[in-house]
N, CA, C and O atoms as CSV, one atom per row, in Angstrom:
chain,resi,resn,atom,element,x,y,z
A,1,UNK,N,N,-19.435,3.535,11.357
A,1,UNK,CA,C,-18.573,4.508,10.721
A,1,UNK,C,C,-17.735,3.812,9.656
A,1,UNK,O,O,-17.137,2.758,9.872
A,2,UNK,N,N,-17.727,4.425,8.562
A,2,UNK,CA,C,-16.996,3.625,6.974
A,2,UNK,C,C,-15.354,4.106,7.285
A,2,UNK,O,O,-14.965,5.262,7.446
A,3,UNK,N,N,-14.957,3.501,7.301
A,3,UNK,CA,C,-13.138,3.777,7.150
A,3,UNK,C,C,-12.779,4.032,5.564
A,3,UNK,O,O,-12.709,3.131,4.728
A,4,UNK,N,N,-12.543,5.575,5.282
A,4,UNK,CA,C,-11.958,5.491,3.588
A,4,UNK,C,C,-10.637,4.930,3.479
A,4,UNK,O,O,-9.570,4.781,4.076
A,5,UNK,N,N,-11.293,4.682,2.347
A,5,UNK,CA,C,-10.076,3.350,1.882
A,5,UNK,C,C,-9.927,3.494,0.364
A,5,UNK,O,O,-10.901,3.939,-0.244
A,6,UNK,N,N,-8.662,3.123,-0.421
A,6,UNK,CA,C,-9.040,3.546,-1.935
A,6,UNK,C,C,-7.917,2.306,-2.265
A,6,UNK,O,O,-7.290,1.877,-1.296
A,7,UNK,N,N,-7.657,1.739,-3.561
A,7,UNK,CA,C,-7.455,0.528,-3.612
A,7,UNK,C,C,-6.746,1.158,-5.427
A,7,UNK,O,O,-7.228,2.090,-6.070
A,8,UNK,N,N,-5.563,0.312,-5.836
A,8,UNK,CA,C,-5.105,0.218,-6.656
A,8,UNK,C,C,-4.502,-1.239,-7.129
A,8,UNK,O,O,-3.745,-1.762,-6.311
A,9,UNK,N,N,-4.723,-1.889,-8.238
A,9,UNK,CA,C,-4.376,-2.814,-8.530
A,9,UNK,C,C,-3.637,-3.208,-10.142
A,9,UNK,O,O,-4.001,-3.385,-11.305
A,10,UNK,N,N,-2.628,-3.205,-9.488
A,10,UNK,CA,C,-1.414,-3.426,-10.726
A,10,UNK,C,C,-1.099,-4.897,-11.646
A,10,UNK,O,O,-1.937,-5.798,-11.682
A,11,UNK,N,N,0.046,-4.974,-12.270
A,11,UNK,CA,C,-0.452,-6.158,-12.243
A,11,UNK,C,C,0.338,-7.289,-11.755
A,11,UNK,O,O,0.178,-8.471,-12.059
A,12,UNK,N,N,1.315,-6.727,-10.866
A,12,UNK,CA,C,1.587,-7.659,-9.642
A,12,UNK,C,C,1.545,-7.320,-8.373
A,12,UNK,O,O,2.151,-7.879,-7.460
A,13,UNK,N,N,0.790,-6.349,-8.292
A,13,UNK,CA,C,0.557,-5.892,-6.711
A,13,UNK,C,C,-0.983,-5.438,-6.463
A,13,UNK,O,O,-1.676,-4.899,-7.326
A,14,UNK,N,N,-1.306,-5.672,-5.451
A,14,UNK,CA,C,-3.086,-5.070,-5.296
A,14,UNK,C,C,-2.346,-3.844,-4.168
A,14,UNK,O,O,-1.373,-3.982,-3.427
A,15,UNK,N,N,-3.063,-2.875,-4.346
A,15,UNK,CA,C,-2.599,-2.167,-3.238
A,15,UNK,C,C,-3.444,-1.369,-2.446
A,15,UNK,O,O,-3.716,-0.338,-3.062
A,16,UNK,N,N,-3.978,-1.416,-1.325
A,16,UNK,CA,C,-5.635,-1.130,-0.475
A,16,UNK,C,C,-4.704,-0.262,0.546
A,16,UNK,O,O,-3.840,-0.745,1.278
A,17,UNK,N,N,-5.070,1.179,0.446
A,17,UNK,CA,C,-4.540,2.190,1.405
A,17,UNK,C,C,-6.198,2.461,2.121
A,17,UNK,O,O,-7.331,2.510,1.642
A,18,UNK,N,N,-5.535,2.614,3.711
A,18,UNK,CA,C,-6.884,2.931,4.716
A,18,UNK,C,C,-6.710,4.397,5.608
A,18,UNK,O,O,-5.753,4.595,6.357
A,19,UNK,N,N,-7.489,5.086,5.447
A,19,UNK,CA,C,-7.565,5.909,6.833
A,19,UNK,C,C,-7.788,5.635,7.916
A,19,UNK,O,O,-9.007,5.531,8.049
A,20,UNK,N,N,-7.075,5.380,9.149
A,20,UNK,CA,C,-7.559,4.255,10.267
A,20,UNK,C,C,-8.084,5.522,11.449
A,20,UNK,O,O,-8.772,5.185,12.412
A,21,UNK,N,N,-7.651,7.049,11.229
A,21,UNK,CA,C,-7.986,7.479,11.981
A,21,UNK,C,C,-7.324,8.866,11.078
A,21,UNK,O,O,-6.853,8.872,9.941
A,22,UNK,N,N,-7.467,9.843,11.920
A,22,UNK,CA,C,-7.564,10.750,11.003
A,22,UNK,C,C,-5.996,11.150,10.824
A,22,UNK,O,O,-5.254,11.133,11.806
A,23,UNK,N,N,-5.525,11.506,9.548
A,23,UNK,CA,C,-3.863,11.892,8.961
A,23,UNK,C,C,-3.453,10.278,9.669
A,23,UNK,O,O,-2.324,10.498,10.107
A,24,UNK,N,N,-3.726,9.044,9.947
A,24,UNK,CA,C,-3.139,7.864,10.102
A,24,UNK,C,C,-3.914,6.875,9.186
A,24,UNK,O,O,-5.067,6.444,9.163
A,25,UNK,N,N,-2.458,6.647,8.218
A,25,UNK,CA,C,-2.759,6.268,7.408
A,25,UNK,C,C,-1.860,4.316,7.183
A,25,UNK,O,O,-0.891,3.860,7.790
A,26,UNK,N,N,-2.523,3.817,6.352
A,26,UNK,CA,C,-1.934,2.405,6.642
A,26,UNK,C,C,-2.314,1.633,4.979
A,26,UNK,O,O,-3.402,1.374,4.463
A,27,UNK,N,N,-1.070,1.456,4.543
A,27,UNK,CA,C,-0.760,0.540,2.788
A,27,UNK,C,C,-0.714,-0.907,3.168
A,27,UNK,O,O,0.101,-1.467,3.901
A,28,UNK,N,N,-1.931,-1.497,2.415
A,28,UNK,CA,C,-1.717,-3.086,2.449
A,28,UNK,C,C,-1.136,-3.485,0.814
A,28,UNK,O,O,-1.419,-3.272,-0.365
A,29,UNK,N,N,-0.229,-4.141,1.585
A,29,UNK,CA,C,0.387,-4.990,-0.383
A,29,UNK,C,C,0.282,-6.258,-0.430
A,29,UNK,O,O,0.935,-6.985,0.318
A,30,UNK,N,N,-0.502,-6.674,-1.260
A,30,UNK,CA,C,-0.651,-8.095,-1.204
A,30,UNK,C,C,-0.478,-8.289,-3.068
A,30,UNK,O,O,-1.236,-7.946,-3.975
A,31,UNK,N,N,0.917,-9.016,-3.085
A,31,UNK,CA,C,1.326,-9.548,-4.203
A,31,UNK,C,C,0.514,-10.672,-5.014
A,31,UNK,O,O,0.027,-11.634,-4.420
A,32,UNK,N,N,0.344,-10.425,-6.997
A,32,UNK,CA,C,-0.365,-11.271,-7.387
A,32,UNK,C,C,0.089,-12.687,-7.522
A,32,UNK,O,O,-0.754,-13.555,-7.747
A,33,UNK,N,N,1.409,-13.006,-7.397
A,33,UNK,CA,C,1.705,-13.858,-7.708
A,33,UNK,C,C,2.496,-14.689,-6.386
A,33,UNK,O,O,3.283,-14.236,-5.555
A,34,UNK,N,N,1.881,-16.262,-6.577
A,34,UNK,CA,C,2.214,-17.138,-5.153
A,34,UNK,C,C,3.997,-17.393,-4.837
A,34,UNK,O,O,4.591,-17.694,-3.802
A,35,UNK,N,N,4.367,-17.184,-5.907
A,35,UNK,CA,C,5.621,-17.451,-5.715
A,35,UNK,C,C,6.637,-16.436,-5.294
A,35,UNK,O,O,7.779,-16.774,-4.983
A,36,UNK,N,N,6.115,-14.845,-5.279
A,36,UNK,CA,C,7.025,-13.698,-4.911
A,36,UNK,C,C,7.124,-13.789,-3.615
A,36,UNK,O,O,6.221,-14.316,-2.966
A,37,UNK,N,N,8.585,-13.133,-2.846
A,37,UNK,CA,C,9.232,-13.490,-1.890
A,37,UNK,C,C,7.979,-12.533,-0.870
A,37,UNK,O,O,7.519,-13.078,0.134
A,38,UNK,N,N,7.628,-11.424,-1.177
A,38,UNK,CA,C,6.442,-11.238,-0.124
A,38,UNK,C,C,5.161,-11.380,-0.432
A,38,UNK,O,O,4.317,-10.489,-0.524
A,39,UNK,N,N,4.984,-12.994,-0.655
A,39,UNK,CA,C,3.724,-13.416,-1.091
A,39,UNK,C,C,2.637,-13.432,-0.282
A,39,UNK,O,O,1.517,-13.726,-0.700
A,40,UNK,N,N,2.958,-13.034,1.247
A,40,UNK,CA,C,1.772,-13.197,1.958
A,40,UNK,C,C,1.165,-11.679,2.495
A,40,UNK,O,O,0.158,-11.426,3.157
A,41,UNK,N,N,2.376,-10.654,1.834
A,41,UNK,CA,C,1.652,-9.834,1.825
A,41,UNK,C,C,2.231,-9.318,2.773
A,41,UNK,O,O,2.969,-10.012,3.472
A,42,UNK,N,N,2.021,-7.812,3.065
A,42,UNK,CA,C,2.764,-6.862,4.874
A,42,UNK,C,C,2.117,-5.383,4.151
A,42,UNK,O,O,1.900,-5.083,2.977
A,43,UNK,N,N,1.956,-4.739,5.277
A,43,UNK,CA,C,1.535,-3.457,5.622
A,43,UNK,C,C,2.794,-2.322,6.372
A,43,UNK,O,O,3.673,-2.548,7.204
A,44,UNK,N,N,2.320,-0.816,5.503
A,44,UNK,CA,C,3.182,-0.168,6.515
A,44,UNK,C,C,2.257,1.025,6.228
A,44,UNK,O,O,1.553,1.373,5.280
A,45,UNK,N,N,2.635,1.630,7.767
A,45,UNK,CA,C,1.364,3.125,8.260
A,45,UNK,C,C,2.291,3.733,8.515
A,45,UNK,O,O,3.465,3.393,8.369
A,46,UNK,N,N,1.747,5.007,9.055
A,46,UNK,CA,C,2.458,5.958,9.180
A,46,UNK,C,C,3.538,6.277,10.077
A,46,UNK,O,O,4.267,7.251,9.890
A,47,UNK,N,N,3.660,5.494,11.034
A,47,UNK,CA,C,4.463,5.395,11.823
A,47,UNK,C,C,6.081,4.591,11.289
A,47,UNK,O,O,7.205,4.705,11.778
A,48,UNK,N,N,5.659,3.893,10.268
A,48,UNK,CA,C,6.470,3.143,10.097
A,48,UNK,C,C,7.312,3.506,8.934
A,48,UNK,O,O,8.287,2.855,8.556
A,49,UNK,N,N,6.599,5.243,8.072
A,49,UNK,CA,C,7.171,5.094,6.891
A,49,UNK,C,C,6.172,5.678,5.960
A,49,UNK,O,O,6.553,6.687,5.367
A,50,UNK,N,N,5.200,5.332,5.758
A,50,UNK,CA,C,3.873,5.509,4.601
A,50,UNK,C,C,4.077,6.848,4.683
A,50,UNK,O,O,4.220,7.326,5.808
A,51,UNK,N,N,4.138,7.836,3.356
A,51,UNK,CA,C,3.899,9.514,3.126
A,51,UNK,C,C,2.856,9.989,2.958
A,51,UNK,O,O,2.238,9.011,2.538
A,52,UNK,N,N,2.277,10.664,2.969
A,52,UNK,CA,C,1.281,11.646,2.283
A,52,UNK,C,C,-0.304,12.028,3.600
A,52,UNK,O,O,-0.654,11.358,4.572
A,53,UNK,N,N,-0.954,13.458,2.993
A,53,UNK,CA,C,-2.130,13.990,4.419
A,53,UNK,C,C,-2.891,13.303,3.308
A,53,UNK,O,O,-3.847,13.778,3.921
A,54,UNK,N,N,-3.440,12.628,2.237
A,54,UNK,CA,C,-4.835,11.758,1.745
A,54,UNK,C,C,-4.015,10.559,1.136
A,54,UNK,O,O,-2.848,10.262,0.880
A,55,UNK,N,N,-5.505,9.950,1.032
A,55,UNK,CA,C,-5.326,8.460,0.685
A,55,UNK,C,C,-4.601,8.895,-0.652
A,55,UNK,O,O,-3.371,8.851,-0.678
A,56,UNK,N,N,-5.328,9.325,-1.794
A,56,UNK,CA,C,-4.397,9.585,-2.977
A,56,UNK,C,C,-2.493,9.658,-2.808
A,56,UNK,O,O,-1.628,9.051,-3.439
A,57,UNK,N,N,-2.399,10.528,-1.840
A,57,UNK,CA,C,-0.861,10.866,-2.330
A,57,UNK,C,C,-0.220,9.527,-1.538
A,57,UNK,O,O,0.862,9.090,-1.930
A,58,UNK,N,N,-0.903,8.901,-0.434
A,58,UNK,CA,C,-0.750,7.890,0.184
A,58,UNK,C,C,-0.690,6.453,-0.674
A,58,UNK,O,O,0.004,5.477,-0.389
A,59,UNK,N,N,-1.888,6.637,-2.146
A,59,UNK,CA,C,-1.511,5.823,-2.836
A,59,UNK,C,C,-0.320,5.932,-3.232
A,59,UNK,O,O,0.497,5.050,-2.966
A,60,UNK,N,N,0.068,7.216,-4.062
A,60,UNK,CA,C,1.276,7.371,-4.342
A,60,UNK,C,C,2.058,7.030,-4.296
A,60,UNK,O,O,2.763,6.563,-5.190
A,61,UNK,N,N,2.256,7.151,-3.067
A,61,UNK,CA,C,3.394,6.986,-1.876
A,61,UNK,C,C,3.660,5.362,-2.372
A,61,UNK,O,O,4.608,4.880,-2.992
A,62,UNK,N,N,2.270,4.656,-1.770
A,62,UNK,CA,C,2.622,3.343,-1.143
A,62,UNK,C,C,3.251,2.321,-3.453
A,62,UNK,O,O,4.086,1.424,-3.567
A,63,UNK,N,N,2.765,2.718,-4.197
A,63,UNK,CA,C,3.063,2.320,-5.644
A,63,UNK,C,C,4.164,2.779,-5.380
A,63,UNK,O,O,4.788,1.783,-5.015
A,64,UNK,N,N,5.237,4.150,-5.280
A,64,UNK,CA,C,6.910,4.161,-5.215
A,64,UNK,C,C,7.100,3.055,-4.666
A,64,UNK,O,O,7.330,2.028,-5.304
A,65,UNK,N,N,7.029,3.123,-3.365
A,65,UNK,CA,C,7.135,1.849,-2.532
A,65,UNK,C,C,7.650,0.734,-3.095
A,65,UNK,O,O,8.826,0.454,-3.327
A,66,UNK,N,N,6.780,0.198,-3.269
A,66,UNK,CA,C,6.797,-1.135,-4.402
A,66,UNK,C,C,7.558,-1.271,-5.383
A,66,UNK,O,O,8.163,-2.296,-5.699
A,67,UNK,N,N,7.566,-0.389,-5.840
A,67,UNK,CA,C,8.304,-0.412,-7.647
A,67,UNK,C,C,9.583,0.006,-6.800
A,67,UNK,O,O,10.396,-0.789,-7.272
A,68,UNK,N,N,10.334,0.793,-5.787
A,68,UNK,CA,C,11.522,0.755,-5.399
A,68,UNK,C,C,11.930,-0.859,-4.675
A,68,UNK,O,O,12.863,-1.572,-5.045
A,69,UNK,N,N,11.326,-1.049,-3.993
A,69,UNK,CA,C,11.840,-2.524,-3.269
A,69,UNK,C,C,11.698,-3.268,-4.007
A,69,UNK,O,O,12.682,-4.001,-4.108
A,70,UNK,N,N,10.538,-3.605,-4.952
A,70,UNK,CA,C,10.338,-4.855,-5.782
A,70,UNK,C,C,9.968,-4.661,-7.214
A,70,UNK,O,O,8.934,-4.909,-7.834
A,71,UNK,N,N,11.184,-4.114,-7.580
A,71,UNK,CA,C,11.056,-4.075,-9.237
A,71,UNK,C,C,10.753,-4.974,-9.999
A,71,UNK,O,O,10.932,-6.133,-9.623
A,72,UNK,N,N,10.124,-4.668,-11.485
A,72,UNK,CA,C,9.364,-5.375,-12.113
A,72,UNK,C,C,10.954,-6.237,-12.730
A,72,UNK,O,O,11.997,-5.738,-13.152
A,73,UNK,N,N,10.508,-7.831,-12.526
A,73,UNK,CA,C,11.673,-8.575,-13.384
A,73,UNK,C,C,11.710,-8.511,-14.510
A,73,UNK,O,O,12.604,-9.085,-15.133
């Protein structure tokens, strides 16, 4: 069974949103650059926070995300 998954990549963030099960949803951020303070990267699902019923608005979601906590310098 394929897990959908849809993937956006900025140009300091990669950002890989998964359907792990159905309306549970889970944002991986893995930063481009070695030196940013969350360089190794962290995940948050739905439990924890992540918005949206599809991966799209879930992308959405998870790009605010980012650009609110870790604005571009």
């Amino acid at each position: 069974m394929e897990i959908p998954e849809a993937t956006r990549e900025l140009v300091d963030v990669t950002i890989r949103v998964r359907e792990t099960s159905p309306n549970f949803f889970e944002a991986n951020f893995a930063p481009t650059s070695p030196t940013h303070m969350a360089r190794q990267g962290f995940t948050v699902d739905t439990r924890r926070g992540a918005k949206g019923k599809s991966l799209a608005q879930v992308l959405e979601w998870a790009e605010g995300y980012w650009r609110q906590n870790y604005p571009a310098s």
